[in-house]
C-alpha positions as CSV (number, residue, x, y, z in Angstrom):
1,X,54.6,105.1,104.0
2,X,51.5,104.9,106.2
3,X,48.8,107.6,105.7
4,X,47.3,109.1,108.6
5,X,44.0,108.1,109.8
6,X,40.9,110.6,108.8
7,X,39.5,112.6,111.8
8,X,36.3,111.1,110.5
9,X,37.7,107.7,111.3
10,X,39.6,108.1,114.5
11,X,36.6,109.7,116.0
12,X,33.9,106.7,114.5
13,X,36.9,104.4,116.0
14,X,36.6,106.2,119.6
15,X,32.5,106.1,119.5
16,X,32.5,102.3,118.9
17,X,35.1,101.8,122.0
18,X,33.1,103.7,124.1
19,X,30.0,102.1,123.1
20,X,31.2,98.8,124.2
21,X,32.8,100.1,127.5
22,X,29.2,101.6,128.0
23,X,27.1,98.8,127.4
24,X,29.5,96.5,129.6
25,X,29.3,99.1,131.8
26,X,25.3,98.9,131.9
27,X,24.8,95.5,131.8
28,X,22.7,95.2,134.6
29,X,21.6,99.0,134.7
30,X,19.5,98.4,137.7
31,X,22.5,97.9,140.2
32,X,23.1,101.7,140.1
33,X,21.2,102.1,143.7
34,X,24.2,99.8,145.4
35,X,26.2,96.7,145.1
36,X,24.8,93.6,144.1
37,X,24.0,90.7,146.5
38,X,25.4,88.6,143.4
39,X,27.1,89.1,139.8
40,X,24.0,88.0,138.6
41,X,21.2,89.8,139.9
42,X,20.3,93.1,138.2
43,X,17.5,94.5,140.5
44,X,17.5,97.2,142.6
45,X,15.6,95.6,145.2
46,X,17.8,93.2,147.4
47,X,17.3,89.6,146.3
48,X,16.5,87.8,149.2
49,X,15.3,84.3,150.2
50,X,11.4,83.2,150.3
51,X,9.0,85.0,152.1
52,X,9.4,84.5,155.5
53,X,6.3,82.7,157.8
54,X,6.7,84.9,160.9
55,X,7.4,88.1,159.0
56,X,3.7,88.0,157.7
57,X,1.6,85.8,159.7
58,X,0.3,86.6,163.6
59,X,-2.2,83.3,163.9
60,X,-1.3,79.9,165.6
61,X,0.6,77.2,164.5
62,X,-1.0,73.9,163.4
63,X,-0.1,70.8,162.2
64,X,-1.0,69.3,159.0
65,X,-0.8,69.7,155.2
66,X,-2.7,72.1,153.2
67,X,-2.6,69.9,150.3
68,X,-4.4,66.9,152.1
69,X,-7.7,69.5,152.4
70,X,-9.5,69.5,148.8
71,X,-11.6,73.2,150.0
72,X,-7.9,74.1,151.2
73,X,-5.9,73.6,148.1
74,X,-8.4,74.7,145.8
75,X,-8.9,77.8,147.4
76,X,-5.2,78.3,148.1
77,X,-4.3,77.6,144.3
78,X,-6.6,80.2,143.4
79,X,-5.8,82.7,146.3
80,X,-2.2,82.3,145.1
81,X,-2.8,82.5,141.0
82,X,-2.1,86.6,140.1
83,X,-4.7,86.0,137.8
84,X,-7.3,86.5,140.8
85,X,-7.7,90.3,141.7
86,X,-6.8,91.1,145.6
87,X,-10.1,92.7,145.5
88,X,-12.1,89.6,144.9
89,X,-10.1,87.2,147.6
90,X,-11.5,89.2,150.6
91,X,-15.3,87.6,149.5
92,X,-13.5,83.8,149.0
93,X,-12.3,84.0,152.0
94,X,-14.9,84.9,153.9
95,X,-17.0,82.4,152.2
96,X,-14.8,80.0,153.4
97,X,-14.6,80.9,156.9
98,X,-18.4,80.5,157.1
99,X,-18.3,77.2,155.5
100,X,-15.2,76.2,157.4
101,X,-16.9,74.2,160.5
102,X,-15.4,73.9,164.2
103,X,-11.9,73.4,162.9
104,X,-12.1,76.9,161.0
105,X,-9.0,78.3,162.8
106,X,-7.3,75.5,162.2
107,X,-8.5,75.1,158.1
108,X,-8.0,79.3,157.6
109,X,-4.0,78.5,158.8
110,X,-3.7,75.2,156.2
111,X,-5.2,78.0,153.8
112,X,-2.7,80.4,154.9
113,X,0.2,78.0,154.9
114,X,-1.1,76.9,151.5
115,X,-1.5,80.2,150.2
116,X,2.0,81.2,151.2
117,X,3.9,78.2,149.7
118,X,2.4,78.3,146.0
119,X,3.3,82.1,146.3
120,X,6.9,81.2,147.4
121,X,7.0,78.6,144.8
122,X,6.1,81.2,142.0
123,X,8.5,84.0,143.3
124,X,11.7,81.3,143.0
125,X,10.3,80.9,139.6
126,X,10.0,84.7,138.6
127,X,14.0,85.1,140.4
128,X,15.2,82.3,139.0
129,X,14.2,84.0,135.3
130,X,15.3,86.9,136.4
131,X,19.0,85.9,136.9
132,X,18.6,83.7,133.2
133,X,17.3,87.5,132.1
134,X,20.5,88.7,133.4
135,X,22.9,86.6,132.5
136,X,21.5,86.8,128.7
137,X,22.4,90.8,129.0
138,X,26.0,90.1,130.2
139,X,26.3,87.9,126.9
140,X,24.6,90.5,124.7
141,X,26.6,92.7,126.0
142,X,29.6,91.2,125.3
143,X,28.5,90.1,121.6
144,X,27.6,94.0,121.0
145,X,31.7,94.5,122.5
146,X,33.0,92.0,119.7
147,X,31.0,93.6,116.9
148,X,32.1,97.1,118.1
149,X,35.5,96.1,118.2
150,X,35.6,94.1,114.9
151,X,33.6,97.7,113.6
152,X,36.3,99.9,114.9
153,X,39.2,97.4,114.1
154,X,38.2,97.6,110.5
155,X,37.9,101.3,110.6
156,X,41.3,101.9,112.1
157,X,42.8,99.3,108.9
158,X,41.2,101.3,106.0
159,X,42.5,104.3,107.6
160,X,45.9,103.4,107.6
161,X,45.3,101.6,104.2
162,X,46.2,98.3,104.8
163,X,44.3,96.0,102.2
164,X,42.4,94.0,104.4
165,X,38.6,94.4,103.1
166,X,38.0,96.8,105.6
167,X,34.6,97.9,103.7
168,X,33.2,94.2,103.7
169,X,34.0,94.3,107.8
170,X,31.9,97.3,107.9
171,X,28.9,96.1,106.0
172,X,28.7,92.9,107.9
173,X,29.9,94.6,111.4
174,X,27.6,97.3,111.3
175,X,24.0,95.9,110.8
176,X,24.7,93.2,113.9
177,X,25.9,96.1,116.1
178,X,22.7,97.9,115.6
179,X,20.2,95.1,115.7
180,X,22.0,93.7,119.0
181,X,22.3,97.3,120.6
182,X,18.5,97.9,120.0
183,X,17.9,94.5,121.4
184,X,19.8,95.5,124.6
185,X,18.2,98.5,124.9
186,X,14.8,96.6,124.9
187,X,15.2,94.1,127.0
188,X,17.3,97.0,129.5
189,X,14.3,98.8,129.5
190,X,12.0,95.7,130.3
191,X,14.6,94.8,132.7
192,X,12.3,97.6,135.1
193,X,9.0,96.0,135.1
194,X,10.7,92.2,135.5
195,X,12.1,93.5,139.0
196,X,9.0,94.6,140.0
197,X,7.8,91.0,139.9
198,X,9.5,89.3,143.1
199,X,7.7,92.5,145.1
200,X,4.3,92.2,144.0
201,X,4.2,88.6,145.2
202,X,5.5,89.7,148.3
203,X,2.8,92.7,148.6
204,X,0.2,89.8,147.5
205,X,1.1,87.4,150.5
206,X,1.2,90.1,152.9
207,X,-2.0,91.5,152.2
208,X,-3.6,87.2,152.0
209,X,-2.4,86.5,155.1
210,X,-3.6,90.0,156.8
211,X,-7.0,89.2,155.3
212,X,-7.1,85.2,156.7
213,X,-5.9,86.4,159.8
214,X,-9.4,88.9,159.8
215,X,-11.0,85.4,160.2
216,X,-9.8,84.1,162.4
């Protein structure tokens, strides 16, 4: 004759359900402002393609590479590297401009053009490890689903009895649950400042190319 499952039990087995139907639910928490663009993007901000030429820049048009001007690149490189404060490119540049000779329009939009590719490159970077970020959620998330099932699975069998080592299941089930909910919640809560990422680079072209244009 089967015994009927504890309160205790039934209640511990509706908690771990619920916690995986959450965490699934969650797995990209940052959607909650509107649909994705994909399944694999977690940001609230749109993703969108690389920052766009005309949408920041006003100056002329030139032929040319960037690369193929030493002054250019180096300057670029640095202009581009977040490890240079906004509020010490304004001087650079200005040094450059004064330095730059007859073809200084010409030199300030290779700078530009420069500038705007090495930040375009590093953006595809930061969204390209932002969708690995997000993926890795949608797997620990589905781990944390397992372990609360095998959790509550085990619970519902020693309830009703049945000898199947129900206590073992528990030790081993409930340590991972824990460890791999705390991880989620971690990295959920990281999740925040990674998003911010693609939009700083943005900000950071817009306000290069406003302060090349200055020179021109």
């Amino acid at each position: 004759m089967l015994r009927r499952p504890c309160k205790g039990r039934l209640e511990a087995r509706g908690r771990s359900r619920l916690l995986a139907a959450a965490l699934l639910l969650f797995a990209t928490p940052a959607l909650a402002g509107g649909p994705p663009v994909d399944d694999d993007w977690p940001c609230q901000q749109r993703k969108t393609g690389a920052i766009s030429r005309a949408a920041i820049w006003a100056g002329p048009e030139v032929s040319g590479r960037w690369d193929d001007d030493a002054q250019v690149a180096a300057l670029a490189r640095k202009l581009a590297s977040r490890r240079t404060p906004l509020d010490e490119a304004g001087p650079l540049i200005d040094a450059f401009a004064k330095e730059a000779g007859a073809d200084k329009d010409k030199r300030l939009t290779l700078l530009f053009d420069g500038t705007l590719d090495l930040i375009n490159g590093e953006r595809n970077k930061v969204m390209a490890a932002i969708t690995r970020y997000a993926r890795g959620q949608k797997a620990l998330a589905a781990k944390v689903r397992d372990d609360a099932d095998k959790v509550a699975d085990a619970q519902e069998g020693q309830g009703y009895g049945q000898d199947i080592t129900a206590p073992d299941a528990l030790e081993k089930a409930h340590p991972e649950l824990k460890w791999d909910k705390r991880i989620f919640d971690d990295r959920a809560q990281a999740l925040t400042y990674v998003c911010e990422s693609p939009v700083l680079l943005e900000k950071r072209a817009f306000a290069l190319a406003r302060a090349i244009q200055e020179k021109l």
